[in-house]
C-alpha positions as CSV (number, residue, x, y, z in Angstrom):
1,X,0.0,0.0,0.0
2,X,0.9,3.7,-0.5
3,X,0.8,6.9,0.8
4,X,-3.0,8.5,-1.0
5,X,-2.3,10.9,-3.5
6,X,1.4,9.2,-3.7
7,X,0.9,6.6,-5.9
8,X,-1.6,3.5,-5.9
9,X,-1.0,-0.4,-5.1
10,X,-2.8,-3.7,-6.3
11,X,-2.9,-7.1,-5.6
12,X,-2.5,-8.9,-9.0
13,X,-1.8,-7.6,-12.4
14,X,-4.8,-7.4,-14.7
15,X,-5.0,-7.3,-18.2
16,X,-8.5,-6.9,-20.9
17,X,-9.7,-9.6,-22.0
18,X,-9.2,-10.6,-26.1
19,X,-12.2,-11.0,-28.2
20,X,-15.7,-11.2,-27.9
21,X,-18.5,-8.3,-27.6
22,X,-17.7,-5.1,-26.8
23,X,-17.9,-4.1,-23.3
24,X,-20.1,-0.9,-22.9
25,X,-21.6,-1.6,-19.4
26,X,-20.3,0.4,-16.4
27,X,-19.5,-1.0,-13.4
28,X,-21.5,-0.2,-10.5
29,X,-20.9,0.3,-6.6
30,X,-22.5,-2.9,-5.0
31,X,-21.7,-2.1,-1.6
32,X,-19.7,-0.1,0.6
33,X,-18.1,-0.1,4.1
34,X,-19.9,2.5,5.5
35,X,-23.0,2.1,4.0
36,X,-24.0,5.7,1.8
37,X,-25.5,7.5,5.1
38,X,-24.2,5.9,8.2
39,X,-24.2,7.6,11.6
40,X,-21.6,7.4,14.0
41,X,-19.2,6.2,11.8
42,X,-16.0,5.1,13.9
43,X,-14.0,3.1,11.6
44,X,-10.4,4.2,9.8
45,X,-10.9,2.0,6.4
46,X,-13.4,3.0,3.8
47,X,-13.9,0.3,1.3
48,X,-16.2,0.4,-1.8
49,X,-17.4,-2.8,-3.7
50,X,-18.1,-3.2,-7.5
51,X,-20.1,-5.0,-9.7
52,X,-17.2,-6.2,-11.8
53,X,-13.2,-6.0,-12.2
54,X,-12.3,-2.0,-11.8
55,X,-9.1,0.1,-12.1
56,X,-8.5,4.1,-11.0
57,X,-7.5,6.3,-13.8
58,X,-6.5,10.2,-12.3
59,X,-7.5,9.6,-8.9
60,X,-5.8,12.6,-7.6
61,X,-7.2,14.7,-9.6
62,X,-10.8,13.8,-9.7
63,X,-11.2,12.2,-6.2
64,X,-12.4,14.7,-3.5
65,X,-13.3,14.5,0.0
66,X,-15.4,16.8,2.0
67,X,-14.7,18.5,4.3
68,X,-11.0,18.0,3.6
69,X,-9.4,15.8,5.5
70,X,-5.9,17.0,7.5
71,X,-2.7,16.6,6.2
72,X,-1.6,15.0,9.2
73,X,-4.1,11.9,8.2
74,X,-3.2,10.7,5.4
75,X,-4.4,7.6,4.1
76,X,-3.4,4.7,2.2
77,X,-5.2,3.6,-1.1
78,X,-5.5,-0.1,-1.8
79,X,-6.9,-1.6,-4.6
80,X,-8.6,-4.8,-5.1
81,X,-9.9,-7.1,-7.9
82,X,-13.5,-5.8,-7.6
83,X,-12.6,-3.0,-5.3
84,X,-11.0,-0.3,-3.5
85,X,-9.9,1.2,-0.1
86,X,-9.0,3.7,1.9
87,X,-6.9,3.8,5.5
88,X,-6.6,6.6,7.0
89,X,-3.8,6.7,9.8
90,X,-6.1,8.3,12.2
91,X,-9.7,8.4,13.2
92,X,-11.6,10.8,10.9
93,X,-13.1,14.0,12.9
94,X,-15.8,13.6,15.1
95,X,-19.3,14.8,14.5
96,X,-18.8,15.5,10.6
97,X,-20.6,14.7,8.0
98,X,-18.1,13.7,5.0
99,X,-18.7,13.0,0.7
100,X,-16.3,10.6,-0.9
101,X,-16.5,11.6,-4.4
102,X,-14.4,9.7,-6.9
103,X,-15.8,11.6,-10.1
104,X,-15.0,9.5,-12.8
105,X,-11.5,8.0,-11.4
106,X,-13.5,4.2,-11.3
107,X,-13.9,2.5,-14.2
108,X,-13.7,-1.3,-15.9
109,X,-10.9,-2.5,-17.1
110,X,-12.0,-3.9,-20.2
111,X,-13.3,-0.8,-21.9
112,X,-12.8,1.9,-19.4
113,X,-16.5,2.9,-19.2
114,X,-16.5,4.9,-15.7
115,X,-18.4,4.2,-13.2
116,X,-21.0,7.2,-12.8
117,X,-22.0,8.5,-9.6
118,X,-20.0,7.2,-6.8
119,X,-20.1,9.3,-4.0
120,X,-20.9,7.7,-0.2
121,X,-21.6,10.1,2.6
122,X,-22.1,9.4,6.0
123,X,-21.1,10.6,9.4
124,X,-18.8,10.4,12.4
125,X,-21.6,11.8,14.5
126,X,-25.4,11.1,15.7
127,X,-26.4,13.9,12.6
128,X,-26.2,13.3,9.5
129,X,-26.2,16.8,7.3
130,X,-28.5,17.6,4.4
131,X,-27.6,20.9,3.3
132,X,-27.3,21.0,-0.1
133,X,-26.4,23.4,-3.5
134,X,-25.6,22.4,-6.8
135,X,-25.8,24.7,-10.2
136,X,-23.4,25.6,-13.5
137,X,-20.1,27.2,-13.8
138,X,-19.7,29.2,-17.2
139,X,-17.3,31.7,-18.9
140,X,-19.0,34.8,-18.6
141,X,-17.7,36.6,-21.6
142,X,-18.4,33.0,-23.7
143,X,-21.2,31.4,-21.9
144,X,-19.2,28.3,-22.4
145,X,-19.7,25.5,-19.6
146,X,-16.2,25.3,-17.5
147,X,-15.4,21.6,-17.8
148,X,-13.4,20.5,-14.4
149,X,-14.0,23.7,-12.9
150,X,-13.0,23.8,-9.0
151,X,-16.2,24.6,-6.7
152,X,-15.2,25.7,-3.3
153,X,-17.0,26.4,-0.3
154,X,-16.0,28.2,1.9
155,X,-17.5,28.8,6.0
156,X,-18.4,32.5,7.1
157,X,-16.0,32.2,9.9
158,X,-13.2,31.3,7.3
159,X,-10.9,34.3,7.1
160,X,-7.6,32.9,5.1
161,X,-10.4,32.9,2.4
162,X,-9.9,31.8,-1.2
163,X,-6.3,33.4,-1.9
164,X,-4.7,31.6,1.3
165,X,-6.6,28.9,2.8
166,X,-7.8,25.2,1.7
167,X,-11.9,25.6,1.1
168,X,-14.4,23.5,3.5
169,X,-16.1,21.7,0.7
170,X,-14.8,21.1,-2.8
171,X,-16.6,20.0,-6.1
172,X,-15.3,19.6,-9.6
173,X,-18.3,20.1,-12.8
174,X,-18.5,18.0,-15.5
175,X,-18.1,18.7,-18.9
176,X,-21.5,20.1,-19.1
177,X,-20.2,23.2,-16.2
178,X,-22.4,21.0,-13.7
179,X,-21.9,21.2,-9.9
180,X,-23.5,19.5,-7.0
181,X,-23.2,19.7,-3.2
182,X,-24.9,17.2,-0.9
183,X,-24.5,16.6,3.1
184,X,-23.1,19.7,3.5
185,X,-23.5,21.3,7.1
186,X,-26.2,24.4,7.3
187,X,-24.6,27.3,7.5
188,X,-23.7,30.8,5.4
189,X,-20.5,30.6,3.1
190,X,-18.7,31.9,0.7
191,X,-19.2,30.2,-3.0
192,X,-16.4,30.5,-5.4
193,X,-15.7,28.3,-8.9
194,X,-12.1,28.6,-10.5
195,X,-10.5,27.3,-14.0
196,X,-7.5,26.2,-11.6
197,X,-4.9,25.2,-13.8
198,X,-2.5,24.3,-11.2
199,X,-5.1,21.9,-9.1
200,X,-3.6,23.7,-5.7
201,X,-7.2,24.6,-4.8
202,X,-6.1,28.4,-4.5
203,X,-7.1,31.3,-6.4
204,X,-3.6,32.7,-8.4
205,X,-3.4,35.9,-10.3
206,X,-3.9,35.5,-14.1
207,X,-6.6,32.4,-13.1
208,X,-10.4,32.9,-14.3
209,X,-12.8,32.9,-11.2
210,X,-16.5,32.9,-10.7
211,X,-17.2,34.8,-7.5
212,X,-20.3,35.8,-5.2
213,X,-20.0,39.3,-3.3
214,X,-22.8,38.0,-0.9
215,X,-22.7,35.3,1.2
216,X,-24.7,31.8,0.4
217,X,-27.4,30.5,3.0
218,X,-27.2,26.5,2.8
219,X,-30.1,25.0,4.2
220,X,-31.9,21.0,3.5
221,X,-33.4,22.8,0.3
222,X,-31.0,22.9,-2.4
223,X,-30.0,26.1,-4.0
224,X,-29.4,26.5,-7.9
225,X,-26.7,29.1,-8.2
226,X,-24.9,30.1,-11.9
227,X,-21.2,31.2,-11.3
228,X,-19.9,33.0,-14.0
229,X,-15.8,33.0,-14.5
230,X,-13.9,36.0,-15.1
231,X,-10.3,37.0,-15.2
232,X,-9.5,39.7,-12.6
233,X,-6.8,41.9,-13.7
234,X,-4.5,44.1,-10.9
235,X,-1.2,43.8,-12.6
236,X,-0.3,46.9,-14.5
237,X,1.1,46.5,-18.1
238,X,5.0,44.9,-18.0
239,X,6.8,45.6,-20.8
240,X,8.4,42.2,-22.0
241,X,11.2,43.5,-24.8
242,X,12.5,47.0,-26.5
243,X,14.4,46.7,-30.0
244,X,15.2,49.6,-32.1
245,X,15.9,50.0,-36.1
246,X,16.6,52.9,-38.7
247,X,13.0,53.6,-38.9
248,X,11.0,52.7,-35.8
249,X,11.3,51.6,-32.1
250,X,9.5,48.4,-30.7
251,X,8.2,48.3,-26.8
252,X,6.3,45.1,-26.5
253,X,3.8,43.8,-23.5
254,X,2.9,40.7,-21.8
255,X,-0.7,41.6,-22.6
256,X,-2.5,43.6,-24.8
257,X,-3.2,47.2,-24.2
258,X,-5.8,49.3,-25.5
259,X,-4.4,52.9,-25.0
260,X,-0.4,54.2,-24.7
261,X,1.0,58.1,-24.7
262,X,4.8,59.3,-24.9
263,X,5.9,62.2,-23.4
264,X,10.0,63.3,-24.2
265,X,11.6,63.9,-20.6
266,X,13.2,67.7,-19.8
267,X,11.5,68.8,-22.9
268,X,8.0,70.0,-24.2
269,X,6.4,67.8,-26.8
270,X,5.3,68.5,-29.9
271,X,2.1,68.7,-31.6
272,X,2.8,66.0,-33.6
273,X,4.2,63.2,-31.3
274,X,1.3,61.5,-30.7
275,X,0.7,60.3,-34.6
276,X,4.3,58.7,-34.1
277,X,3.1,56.0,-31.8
278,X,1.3,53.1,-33.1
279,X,-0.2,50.1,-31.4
280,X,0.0,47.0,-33.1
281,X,0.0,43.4,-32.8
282,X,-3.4,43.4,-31.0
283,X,-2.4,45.8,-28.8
284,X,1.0,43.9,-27.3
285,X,3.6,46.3,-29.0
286,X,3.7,50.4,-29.3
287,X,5.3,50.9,-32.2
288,X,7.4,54.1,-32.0
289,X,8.1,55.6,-35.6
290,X,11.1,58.2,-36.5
291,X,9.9,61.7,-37.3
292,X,11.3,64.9,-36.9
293,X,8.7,65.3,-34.0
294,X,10.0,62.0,-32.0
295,X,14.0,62.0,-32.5
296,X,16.9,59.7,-30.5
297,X,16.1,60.2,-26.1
298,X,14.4,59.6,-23.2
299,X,10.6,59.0,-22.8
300,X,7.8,58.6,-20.3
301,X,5.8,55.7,-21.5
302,X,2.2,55.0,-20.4
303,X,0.2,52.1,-21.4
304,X,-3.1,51.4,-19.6
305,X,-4.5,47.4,-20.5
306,X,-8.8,47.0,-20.9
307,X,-9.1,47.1,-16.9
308,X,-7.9,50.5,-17.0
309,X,-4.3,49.5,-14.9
310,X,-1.6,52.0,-15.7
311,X,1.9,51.6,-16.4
312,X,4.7,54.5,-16.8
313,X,8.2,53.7,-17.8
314,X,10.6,55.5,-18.9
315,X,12.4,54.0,-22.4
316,X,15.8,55.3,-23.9
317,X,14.7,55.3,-27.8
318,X,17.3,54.5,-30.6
319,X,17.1,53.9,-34.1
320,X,20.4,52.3,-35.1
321,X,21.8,51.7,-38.5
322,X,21.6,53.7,-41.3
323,X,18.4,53.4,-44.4
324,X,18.5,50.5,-46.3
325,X,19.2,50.9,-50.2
326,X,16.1,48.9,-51.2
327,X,12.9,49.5,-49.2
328,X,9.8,46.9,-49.4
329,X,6.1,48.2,-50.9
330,X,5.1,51.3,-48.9
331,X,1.4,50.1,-49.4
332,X,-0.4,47.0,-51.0
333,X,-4.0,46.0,-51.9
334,X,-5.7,43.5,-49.5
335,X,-6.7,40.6,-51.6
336,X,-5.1,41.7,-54.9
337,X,-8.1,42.5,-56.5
338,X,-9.0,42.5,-60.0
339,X,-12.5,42.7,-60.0
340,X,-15.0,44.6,-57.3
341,X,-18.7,45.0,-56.0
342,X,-20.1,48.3,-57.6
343,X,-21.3,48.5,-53.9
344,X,-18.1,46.9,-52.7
345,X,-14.6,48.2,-50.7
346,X,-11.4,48.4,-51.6
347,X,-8.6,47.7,-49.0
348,X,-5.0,49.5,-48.7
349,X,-2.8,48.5,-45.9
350,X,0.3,50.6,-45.2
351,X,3.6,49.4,-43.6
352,X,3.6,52.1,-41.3
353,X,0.9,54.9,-40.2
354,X,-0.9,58.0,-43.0
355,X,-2.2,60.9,-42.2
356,X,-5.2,62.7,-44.5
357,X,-5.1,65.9,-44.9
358,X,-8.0,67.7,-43.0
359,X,-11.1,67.5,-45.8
360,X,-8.8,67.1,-48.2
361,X,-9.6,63.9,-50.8
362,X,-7.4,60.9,-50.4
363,X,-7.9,59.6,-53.6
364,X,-9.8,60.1,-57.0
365,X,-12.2,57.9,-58.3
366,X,-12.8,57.4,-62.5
367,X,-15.6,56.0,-63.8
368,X,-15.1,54.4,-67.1
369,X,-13.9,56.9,-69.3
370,X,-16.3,60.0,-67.1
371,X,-14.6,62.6,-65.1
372,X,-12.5,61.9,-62.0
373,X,-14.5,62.8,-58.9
374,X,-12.2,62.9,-55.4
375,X,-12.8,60.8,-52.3
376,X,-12.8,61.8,-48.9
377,X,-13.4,60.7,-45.5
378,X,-15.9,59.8,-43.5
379,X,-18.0,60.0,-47.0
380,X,-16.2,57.7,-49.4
381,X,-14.4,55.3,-46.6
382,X,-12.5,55.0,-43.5
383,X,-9.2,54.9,-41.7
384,X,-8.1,52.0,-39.3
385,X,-7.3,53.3,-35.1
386,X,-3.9,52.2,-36.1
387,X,-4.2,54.3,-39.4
388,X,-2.5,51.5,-41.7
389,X,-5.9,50.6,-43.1
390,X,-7.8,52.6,-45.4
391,X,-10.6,51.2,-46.8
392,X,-12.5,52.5,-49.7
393,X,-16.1,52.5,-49.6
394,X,-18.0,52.1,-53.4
395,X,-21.0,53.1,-55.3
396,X,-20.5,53.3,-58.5
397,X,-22.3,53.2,-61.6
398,X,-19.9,52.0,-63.8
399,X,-20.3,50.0,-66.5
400,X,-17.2,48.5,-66.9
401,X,-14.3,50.0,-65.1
402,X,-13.0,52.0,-62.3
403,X,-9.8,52.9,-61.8
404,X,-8.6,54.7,-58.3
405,X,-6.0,56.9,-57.6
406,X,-4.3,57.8,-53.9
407,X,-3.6,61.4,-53.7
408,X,0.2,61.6,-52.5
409,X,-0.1,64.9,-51.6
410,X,-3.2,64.5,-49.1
411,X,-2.4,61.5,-48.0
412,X,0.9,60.8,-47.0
413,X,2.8,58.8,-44.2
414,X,4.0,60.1,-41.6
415,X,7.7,59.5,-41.5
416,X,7.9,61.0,-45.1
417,X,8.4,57.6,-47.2
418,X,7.6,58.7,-50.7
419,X,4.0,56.4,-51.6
420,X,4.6,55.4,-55.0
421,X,1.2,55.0,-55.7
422,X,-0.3,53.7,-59.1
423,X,-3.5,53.9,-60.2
424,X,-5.6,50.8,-59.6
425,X,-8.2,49.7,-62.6
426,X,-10.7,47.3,-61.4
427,X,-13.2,45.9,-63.7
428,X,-17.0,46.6,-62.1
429,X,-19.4,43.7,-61.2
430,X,-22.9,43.0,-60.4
431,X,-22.2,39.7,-58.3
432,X,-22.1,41.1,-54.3
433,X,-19.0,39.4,-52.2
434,X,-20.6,40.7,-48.8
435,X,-23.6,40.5,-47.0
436,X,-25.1,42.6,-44.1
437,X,-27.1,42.0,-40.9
438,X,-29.2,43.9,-39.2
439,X,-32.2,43.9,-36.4
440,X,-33.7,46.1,-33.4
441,X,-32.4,46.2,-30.0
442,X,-34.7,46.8,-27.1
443,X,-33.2,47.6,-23.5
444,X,-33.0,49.8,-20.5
445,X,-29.6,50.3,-20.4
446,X,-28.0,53.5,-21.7
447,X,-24.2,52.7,-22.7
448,X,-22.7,49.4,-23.8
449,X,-21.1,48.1,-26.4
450,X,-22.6,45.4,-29.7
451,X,-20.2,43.2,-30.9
452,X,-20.2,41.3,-33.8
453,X,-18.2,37.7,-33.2
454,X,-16.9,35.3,-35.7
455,X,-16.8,31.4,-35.3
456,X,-13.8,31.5,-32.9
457,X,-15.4,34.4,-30.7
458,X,-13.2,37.1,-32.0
459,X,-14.5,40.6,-32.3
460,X,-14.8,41.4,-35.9
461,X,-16.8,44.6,-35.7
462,X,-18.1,46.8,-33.0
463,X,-21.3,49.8,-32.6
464,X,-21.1,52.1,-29.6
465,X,-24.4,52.2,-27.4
466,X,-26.5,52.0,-30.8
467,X,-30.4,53.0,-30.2
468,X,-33.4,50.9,-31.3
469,X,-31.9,49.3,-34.4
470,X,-28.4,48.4,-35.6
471,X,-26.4,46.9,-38.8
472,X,-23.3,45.7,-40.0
473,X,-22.4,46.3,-43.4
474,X,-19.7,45.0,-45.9
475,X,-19.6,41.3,-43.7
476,X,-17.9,38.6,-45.2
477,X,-19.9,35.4,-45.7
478,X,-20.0,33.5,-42.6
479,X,-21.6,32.7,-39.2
480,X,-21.6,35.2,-36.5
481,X,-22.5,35.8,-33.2
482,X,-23.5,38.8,-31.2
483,X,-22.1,40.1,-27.7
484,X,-23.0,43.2,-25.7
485,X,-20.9,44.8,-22.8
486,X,-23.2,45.9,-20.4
487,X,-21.8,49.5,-19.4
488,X,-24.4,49.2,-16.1
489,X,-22.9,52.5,-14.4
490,X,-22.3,54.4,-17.8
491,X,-18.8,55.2,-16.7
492,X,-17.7,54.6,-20.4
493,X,-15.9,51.3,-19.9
494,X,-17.0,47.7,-19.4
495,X,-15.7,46.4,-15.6
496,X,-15.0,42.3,-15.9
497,X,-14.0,41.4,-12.9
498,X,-12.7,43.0,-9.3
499,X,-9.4,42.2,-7.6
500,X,-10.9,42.3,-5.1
501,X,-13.5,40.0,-6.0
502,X,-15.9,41.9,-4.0
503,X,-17.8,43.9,-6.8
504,X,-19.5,41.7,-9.7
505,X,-18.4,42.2,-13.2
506,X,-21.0,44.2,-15.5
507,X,-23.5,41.9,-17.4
508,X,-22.9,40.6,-20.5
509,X,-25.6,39.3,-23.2
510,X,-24.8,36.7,-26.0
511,X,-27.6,36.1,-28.5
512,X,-29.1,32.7,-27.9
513,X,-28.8,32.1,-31.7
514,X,-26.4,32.6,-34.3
515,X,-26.7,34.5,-38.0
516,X,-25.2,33.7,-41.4
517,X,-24.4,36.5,-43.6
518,X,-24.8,35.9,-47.1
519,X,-23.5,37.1,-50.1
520,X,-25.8,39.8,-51.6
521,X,-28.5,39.6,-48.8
522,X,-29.1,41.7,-45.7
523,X,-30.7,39.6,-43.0
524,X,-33.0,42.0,-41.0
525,X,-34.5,39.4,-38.7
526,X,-32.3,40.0,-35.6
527,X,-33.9,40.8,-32.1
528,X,-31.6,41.7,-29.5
529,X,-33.3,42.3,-26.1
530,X,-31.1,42.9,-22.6
């Protein structure tokens, strides 16, 4: 036998049997030493009995016992043809009611079909305790269900808490995000469920927690009680690497941030510094271009993340080398185009941020062989945050041919780079390569954000706070999903989850349904209510 936890010990070696039907009948608990609800239970060796040859697969990590069981009691696991064992080195604790729960550790050894359900309570004492709570454990920004998600109880009288201490009771959900507590002792507690990576049974910083600000009443009539998992965020942006060429400087993050400033030190800035800093890769990396308005020197850098923490460092900015003799394309055309939409867009990414001359055009647009007509923003399209986007927004009644042309002296980038622009002939089609959606929105709330999700639950498109109706234009065919950020307090920002877990994050609402945009149709159908 060995220590529990340690490592396990059997009596013979067992092997499947060869041939013959499948096996697809789980092994059940026959009979148990104590019997599921015994009182004044005085015994050191709990022993389970099955209805056929088992094994234990991840016993550690699925079997719990609760309350937990000291340290200084450890037990011995011991495991038998048709059954296993437990014996602890010491007496359990008096007058407690304990749940041996061996989620889905038991199962046959010809197939491995668990056995489901084996949990035995009983107790040390004269009462036996039916207090009871059981619900689902989700991601709040995903309504996913948490699969072996930690559920932890904790007393009212507890005050190491989740951060420090070992919780009272402990459950794990299943794959569906289901919990379940039985025989637990009335009381008030605190309910917690965590994504705990490193199965310590402690909240860490950077883990996803679901957390309750109040305390839970467990009585004999079980509760149902949704916890919803967030990811607390205290740690202010830490810069992770700095690496300087010719043209530009790179300060990257351990996380994404969605606002940075630069200020030089000992000196006023100027006007135009800000336009020389660039976020990029999803916000983990400022990108710090050379202008005559951001030289060689010291800076104060600030980056604040999406729960608003603040980081200031100061970064000694160089651009070694000298200018390479051969540049790469100052621009390109998303897609390579040769052919678009008469109601279509046209895409131009840039290797490093344009400005557009205030109402100024940007570009001209010719319409088969008519007169040349300039572009300008908002109008005729739109420039990425980042400004190395710009896409060109069409409605054109061409027959044949358009052909577009940047204007390099509105629009220019902002290190000086010479564009090189040529004009760009598309041939005009009838057949539509996008679809739209659309649909009302009835609420109470005042601010919050729609977002518009792809299949892997990234934010493709965004509307701030919009009122009775909303659409999404220019969508490539596919299926999407919509979000919304509750902004309850209408302090302009979305709060996910406190520190301090003592304040709930803001709702969110995820359309029970999802909608396919189409090529060529716009879907109207969409009811969002919250």
């Amino acid at each position: 036998m060995l220590a529990g936890g340690v490592g396990l010990a059997g009596c013979a070696s067992i092997s499947s049997p060869q041939g013959g039907e499948r096996d697809t009948v789980a092994p059940t608990l026959v009979s148990s030493e104590p019997a599921d609800g015994t009182r004044n239970f005085r015994g050191q060796t709990i022993r389970l009995v099955f209805s056929e040859a088992v094994q234990l697969k991840d016993f550690t990590k699925n079997f719990i016992i609760s309350p937990a069981v000291p340290e200084t009691n450890p037990y011995k696991l011991r495991e038998e043809r048709n059954a296993v064992a437990l014996v602890f080195a010491k007496p359990l604790e008096a007058n407690t009611t304990y749940s041996f729960n061996f989620g889905n550790t038991v199962s046959d050894i010809t197939e491995s079909n668990p056995a489901l359900n084996v949990v035995l309570s009983f107790s040390t004492g004269a009462v036996l305790d039916s207090g009871a709570v059981r619900g689902t454990v989700r991601d709040l920004l995903s309504n996913k269900p948490a699969d072996a998600a930690a559920v932890l109880l904790y007393p009212e009288t507890d005050t190491a808490g989740v951060r420090r201490g070992k919780p009272y009771y402990l459950a794990r959900t299943d794959k569906s995000g289901t919990y379940s507590f039985r025989n637990l002792k009335a009381g008030r507690y605190r309910l917690y469920g965590l994504a705990d990576k490193n199965q310590n049974t402690r909240y860490d910083e950077g883990e996803k927690i679901a957390y309750r600000p109040e305390l839970l009443t467990i009585g004999p009539q079980p509760d149902s009680v949704l916890l919803q998992l967030v990811r607390p965020d205290a740690r202010r942006p830490i810069i992770s690497s700095q690496q300087g060429s010719f043209s530009q400087f790179r300060v990257s993050y351990g996380e994404g941030i969605r606002a940075a400033t630069l200020a030089p030190l000992g000196a006023a800035p100027a006007p135009q510094l800000p336009e020389a800093l660039q976020l990029a890769d999803q916000g983990r990396s400022v990108t710090l271009f050379r202008t005559a308005a951001l030289p060689e020197g010291r800076y104060l850098l600030a980056a604040t993340d999406s729960a608003g923490n603040v980081s200031r460092d100061t970064v000694n900015v160089k651009f070694p080398g000298t200018a390479p003799t051969k540049r790469g394309p100052v621009y390109t055309v998303e897609g390579a185009p040769r052919e678009v939409y008469r109601q279509g867009e046209v895409q131009f990414s840039f290797a490093e941020p344009v400005r557009v001359a205030p109402g100024k055009p940007f570009a001209t647009l010719q319409e088969d062989s008519a007169a040349v007509r300039p572009l300008t923003l908002p109008t005729h399209g739109s420039l990425s945050p980042d400004r190395t986007r710009l896409t060109v927004l069409l409605d054109t009644k061409a027959q044949k041919t358009i052909t577009l042309r940047l204007d390099t002296l509105n629009l220019t980038t902002i290190t000086g780079q010479r564009l090189g622009a040529k004009p760009l002939r598309l041939r005009v089609t009838d057949q539509a390569t996008t679809g739209s959606l659309a649909g009302t929105i009835q609420t109470t709330y005042s601010r919050y954000e729609l977002q518009l999700l792809d299949a892997q639950g990234k934010v493709v498109a965004s509307l701030d706070s919009p009122k009775g109706t909303f659409r999404f234009d220019r969508l490539t065919p596919a299926i999407y999903t919509f979000r919304v950020l509750v902004d309850a307090d209408a302090d302009g920002r979305w709060r996910g989850g406190d520190p301090n877990l003592l304040i709930p994050a803001e709702p969110v609402y995820l359309s029970p349904k999802s909608e396919q945009a189409r090529a060529g149709f716009e879907t109207e159908t969409t009811r969002l209510v919250f």
